[in-house]
NUBA-546527 format. One line per field, with one value per residue (C-alpha): residue number from 1; x, y, z; residue in three letters. Coordinates in nm, 2 decimals. Layout:
BEGIN
resi	NUM, ...;
xx	X, ...;
yy	Y, ...;
zz	Z, ...;
resn	ala, ...;
// end
This chain:
BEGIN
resi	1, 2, 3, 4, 5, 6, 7, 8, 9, 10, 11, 12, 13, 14, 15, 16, 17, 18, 19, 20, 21, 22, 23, 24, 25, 26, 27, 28, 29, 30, 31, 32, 33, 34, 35, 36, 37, 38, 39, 40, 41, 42, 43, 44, 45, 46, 47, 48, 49, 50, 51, 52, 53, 54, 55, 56, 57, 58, 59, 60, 61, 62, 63, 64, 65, 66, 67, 68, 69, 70, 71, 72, 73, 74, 75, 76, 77, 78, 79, 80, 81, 82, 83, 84, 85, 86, 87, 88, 89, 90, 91, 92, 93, 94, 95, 96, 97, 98, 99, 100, 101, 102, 103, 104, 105, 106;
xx	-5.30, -5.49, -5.46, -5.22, -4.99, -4.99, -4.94, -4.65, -4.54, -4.55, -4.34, -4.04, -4.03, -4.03, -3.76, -3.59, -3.66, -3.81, -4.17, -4.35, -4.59, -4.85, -4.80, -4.84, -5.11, -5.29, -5.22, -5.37, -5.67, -5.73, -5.69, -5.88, -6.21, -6.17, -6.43, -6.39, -6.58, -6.34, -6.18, -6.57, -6.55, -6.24, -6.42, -6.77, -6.67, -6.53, -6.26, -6.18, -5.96, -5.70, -5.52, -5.83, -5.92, -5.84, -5.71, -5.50, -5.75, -5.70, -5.50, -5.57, -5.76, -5.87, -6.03, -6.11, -6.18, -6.54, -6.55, -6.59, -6.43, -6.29, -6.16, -5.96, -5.95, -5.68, -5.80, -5.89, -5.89, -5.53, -5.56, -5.74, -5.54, -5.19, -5.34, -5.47, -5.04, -4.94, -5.23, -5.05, -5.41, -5.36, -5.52, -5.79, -6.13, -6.02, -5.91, -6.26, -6.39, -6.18, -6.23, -6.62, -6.59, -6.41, -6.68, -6.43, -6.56, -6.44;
yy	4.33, 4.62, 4.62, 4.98, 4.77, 4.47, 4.65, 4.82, 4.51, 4.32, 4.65, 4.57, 4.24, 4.31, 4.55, 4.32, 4.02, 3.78, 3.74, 3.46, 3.19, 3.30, 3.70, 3.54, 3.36, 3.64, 3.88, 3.67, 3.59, 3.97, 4.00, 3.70, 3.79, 4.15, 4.46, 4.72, 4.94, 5.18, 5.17, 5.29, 5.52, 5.66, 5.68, 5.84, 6.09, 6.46, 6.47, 6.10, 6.11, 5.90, 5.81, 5.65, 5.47, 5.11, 5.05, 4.71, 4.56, 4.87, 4.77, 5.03, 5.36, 5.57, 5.88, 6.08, 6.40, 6.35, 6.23, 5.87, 5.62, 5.30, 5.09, 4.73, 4.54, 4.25, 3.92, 3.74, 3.40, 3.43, 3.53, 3.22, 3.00, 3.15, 3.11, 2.72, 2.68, 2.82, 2.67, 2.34, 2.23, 1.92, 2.05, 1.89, 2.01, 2.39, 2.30, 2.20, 2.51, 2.77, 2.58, 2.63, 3.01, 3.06, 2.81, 2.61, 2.23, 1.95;
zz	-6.13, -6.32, -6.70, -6.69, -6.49, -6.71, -6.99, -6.81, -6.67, -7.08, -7.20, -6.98, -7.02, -7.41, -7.40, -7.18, -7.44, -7.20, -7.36, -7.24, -7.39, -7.12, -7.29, -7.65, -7.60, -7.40, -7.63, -7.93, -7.75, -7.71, -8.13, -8.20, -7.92, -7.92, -7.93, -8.24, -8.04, -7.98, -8.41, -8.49, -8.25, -8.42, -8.76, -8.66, -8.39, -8.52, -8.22, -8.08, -7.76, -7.90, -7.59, -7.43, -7.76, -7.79, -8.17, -8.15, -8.35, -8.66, -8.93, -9.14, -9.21, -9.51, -9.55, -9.87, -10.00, -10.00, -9.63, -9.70, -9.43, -9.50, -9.18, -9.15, -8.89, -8.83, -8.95, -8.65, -8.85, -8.81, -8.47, -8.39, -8.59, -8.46, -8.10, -8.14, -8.25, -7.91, -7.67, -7.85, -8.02, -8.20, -8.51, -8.56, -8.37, -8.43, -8.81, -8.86, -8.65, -8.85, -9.21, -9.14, -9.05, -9.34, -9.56, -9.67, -9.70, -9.46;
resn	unk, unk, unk, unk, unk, unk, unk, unk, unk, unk, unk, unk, unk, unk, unk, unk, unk, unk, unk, unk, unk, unk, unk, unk, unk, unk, unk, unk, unk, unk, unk, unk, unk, unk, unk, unk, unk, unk, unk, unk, unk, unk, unk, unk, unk, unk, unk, unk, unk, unk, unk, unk, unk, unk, unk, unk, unk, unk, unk, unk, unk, unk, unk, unk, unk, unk, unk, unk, unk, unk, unk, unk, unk, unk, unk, unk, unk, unk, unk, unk, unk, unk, unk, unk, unk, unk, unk, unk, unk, unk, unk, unk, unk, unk, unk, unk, unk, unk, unk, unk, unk, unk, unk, unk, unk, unk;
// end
């Protein structure tokens, strides 16, 4: 199954209310491992094609008068942690994992 079909395939069952684990999980892996390619794209180019750019991972843009850009992405901490919940991890190896990306001691 190609990705437009997928896609297609994850809106009707949405609308239809019958979102899986498998779709949840899938769909937080893609947050948490994610390219922001396509969000600095948006930023630097003059005319972006926005229907071929890839912004899931945007959570928020600001331009002022001077031309200055600020971007947010989603924070993929939560992502991670919010996907080791549904892949049913025990807690402890990916506790340790995320406290060190985030510095925190053990």
């Amino acid at each position: 199954m190609d990705r437009e079909n997928g896609a297609a395939s994850l809106k009707q069952r949405i609308r239809a209310g019958k979102v899986t684990r498998e779709d949840v999980t899938r769909r937080l892996a893609e947050l948490a491992f994610g390219k922001a390619n396509d969000c600095v794209r948006l930023a630097l180019e003059d005319d972006p094609n926005l229907g071929r750019l890839d912004l899931s991972l945007l959570s928020e843009v600001k331009r002022n008068d001077k031309g200055t850009v600020e971007i947010r992405l989603i924070d993929r901490l939560k992502a991670l942690e919010q996907l080791a919940q549904v892949a049913g991890d025990d807690g402890g190896e990916m506790q340790q994992f995320l406290s060190a990306l985030r510095g925190e001691e053990p």
